[in-house]
N, C-alpha and C positions, 0 to 999 in steps of 0.2 A: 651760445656762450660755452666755452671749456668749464669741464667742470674739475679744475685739479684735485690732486691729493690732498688731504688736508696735511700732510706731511711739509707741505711747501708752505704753507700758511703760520707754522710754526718757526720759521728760520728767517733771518734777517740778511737783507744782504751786506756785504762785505763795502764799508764807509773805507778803508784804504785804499780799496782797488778803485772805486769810485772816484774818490778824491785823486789818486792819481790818474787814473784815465781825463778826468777832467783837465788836471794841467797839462797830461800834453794835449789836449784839446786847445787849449789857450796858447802852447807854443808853437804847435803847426799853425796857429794864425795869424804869429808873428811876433805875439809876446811875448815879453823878457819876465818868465817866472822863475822864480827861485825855487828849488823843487828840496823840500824836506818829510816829504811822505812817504816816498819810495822805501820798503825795508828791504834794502839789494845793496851791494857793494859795488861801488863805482870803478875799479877795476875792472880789467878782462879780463877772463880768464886764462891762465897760465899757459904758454904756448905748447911747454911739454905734454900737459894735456890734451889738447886742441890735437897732436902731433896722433898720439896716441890715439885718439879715436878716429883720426886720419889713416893710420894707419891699420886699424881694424874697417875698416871702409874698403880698403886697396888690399885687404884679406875676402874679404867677401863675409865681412860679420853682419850679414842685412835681413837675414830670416830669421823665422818664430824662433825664440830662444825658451829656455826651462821660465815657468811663471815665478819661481821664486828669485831667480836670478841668476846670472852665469857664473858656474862654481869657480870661479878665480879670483872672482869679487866678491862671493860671500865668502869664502875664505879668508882674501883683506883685510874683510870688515873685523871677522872672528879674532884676526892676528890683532887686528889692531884695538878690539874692545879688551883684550887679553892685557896688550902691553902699552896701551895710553890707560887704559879704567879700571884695570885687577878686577874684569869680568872674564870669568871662565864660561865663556863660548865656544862651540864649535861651529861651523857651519851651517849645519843644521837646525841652529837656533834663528837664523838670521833668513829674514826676506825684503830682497831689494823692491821697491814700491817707486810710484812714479812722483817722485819729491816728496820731502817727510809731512807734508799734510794728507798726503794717502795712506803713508803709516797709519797716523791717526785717528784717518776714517777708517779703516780698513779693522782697525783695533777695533773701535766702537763696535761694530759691526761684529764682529767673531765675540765679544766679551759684555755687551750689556744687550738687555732686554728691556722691556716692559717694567716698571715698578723697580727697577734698579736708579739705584741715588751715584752720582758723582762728582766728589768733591772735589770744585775747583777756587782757587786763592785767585780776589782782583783785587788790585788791575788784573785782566787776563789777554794772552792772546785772543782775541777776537772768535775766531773759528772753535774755540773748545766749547764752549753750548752749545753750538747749532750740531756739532757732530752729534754729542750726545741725545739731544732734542732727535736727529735725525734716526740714530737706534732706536730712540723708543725711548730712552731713561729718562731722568728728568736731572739738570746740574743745582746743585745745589753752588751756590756762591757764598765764599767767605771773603770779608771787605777786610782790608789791610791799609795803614796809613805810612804815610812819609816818615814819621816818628817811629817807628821801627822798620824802615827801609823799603818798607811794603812787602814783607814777610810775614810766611803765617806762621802764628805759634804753634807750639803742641797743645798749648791749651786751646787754641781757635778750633783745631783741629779734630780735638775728642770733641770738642762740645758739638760740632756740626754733624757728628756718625748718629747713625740711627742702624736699628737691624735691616735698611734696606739700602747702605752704606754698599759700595762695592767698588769702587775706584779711589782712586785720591790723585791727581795731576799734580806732579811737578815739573819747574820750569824754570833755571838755573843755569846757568844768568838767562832774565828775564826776558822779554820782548812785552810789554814797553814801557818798562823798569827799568833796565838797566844793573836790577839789583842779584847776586848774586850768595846763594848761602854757603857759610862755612862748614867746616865738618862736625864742631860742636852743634849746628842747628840742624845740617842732615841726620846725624846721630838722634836729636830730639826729636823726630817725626819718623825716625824708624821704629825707635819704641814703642810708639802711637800705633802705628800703621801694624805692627807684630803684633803687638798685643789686641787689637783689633780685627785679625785676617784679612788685612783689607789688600785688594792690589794697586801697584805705586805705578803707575807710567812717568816715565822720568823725561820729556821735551831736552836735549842737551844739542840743538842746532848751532848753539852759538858757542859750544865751549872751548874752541881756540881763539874765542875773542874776548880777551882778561888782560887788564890794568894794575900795574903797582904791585906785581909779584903775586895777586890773587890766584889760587889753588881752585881747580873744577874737582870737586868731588863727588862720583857718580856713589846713588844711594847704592845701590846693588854689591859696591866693592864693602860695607861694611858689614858682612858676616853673610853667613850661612841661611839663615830664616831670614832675612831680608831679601836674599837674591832672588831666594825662591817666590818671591811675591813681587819681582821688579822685572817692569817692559821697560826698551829702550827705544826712544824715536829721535831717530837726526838723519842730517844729511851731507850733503858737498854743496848746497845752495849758500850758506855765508862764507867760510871756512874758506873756500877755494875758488869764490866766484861763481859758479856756477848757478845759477839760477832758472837760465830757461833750459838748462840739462832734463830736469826732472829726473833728479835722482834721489831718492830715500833709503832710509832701510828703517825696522822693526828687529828688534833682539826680544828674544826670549825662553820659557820652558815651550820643547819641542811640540808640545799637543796645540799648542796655541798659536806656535808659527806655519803648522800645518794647517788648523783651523783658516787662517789668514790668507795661506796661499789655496784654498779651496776658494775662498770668497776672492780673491783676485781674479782667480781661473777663470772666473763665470762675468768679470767687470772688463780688466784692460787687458789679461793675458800678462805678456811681461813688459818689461821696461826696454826702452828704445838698445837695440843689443851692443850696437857700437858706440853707444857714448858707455856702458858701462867699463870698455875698456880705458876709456879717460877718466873715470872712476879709480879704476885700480891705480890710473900711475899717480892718482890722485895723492891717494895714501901710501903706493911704494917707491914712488921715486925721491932721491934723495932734494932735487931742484921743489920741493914742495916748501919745504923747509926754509929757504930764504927768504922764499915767497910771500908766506904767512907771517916772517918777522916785518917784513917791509910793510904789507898793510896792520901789523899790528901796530907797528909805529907810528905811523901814517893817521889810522883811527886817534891812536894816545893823544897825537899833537892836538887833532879836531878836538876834539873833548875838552882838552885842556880850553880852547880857544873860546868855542861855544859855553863852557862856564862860566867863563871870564865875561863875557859880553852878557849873558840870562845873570847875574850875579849885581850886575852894573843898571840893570832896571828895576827901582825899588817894588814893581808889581808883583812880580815877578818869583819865584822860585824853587828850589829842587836838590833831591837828593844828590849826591855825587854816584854816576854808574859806575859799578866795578867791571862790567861784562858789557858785550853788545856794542852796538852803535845809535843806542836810542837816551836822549834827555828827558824826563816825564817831568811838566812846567806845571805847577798849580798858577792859573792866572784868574783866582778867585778874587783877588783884590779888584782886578779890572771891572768887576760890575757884571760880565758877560760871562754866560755859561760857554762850552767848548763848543759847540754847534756855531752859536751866531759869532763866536771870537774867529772860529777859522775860515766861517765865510766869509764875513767880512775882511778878513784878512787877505783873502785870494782877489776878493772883489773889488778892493782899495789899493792892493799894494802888491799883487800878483806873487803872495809867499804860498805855498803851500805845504800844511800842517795837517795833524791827524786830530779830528777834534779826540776828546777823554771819554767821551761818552762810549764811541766805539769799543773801550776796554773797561767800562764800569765806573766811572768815577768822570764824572762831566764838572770837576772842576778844575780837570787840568787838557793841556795839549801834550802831543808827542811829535817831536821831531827826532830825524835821521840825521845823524854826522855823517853818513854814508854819502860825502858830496867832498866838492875842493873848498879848501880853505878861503879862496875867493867869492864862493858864491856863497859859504855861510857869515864870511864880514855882510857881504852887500846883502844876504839876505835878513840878518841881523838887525842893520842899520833901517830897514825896512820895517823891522818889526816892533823897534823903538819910536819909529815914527808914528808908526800907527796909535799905539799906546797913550805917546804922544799927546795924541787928539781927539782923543777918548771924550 
């Protein structure tokens, strides 16, 4: 018998990737599933980029590149945390990782230990206890409700510190919320988080994807003693389609982004060399820009639809998302917790959803608008029925 780490015994696996590997398990078999699990944008990616990394291909961009990233791209990134987030970057603050969930390990890893506490707001992404479980810390979890949009307060938030407090995760616009905070509420958790010394990792994957004129306000742009205590993790995986790119990056103070590219050094080395030049035109070509309107509007439409029809089942219901491409469904009326509501639901009506449980709160589901407006009526209609006949 193996005898694992017990390090493994500690982490859960990942119910999205599961639930979606499942369905397309069921449509290579022939079945007509409605797939609302997926968090990936149903777009291709932009040809100009595709181009671009084509074109680093027919350069001969194909060997070991610098482990932090190739300086034209961390530059990008610098130019563009500068002039999208009024974060004063330099390059040197910035390491490209292989999609922003390596970021995030990769952070864990350089910045908590043993006996280290990290405060994370759920619903959560999924993947932020297990990183933290995986350093060694332990996450502390604060529970948030519909009733205030599933944000945490400054008061949730002093009250969860302890002196062995050392992170605070935020995650804006949310994944699988949808919920999105203003600058009066970043402002309120700076204070906390200052007055506290605590360090802020700010999740902003999603923040070119915003509804109804909504503002991304990265914590770091609101002064001086906040920068100083603020990581930044995103990527080109929503934003610009890119998903099996695996491209990330990490911002931060220089001691920490070295720390980072030490422990990279010694895991993947660097990121794939010629897709990071489809990174760059990611961000410096002006063809990006159209791009991003067209699936932001594209998203707006879904949204709007997908409320319309979740609005129309008295079971049923949910904040309005400002951010993202995710609806988070309380379907506690239905009798069913998230687990048996979404198998059942795959297993009856071939929908596939995120049970709640997976982000802390098993009284609701999460679905993706990240689909065509065709497969979310039918798969809607689908899920009326089920309810239905409850």
């Amino acid at each position: 018998m193996i005898q694992l780490a017990s390090r493994v015994t500690q982490i859960t696996p990942s119910l999205t990737l599961a639930i979606t590997a499942r369905a397309k398990e069921m449509k290579a078999e022939g079945m007509d599933v409605c797939g609302f699990a997926s968090g990936e944008p149903d777009f291709d990616t932009p040809q100009h980029i595709k181009d671009a990394a084509e074109s680093a291909l027919d350069q001969g961009k194909t060997k070991y590149g610098a482990v932090a990233g190739e300086s034209g791209l961390r530059e990008a990134i610098a130019r563009k945390l500068n002039n999208d987030n009024q974060l004063n970057y330099s390059a040197d603050n910035v390491i490209v990782t292989n999609g922003g969930k390596h970021s995030l390990s990769n952070l864990m890893l350089a910045l908590i230990e043993s006996g280290d506490e990290v405060i994370i707001p759920a619903p959560y992404w999924l993947s932020y206890p297990e990183m933290v479980k995986l350093a060694g810390g332990t996450p502390i979890i604060v529970k948030t409700t519909a009733e205030t949009d599933y944000k945490i307060t400054p008061e949730q938030l002093r009250q969860a510190i302890t002196p062995k407090t050392k992170l605070f995760v935020l995650n804006s616009p949310s994944n699988p919320t949808g919920t999105v905070y203003n600058r009066a509420e970043i402002e309120a958790l700076a204070e906390v988080i200052i007055e506290h010394d605590l360090w802020v990792v700010s999740d902003e994957i999603y923040e070119k994807i915003l509804y109804d004129g909504v503002e991304h306000i990265s914590i770091g742009s609101l002064g001086e003693e906040i920068f100083k205590r603020t990581i930044i993790s995103s990527g080109f995986a929503k934003s610009y389609s890119m998903t099996g790119w695996r491209i990330g990056y990490l911002a931060g103070p220089e001691p920490l982004i070295k720390a980072v590219s030490t422990i990279q050094s010694h895991s993947t080395s660097n990121v794939c060399t010629f897709a990071q030049y489809g990174a760059i035109a990611a961000l410096e070509s002006p063809e990006s820009l159209p791009y991003l309107q067209k699936m932001r509007d594209a998203f707006s439409k879904r949204r709007q639809v997908i409320l319309e029809r979740i609005r129309a089942i008295p079971q049923l219901s949910c904040p309005t998302p400002m951010g993202a491409f995710y609806v988070f469904i309380d379907i506690s009326k239905t009798g069913l917790n998230s687990r048996e509501f979404c198998d059942q639901l795959l297993d009856k009506e071939q929908v596939a959803a995120i049970p709640g449980a997976a982000f802390d709160d098993d009284h609701c589901i999460r679905l993706s608008y990240a689909t065509d407006l065709d497969s979310i009526e039918k798969g809607m209609d689908r899920i009326k029925k089920f309810i239905d006949q409850l």
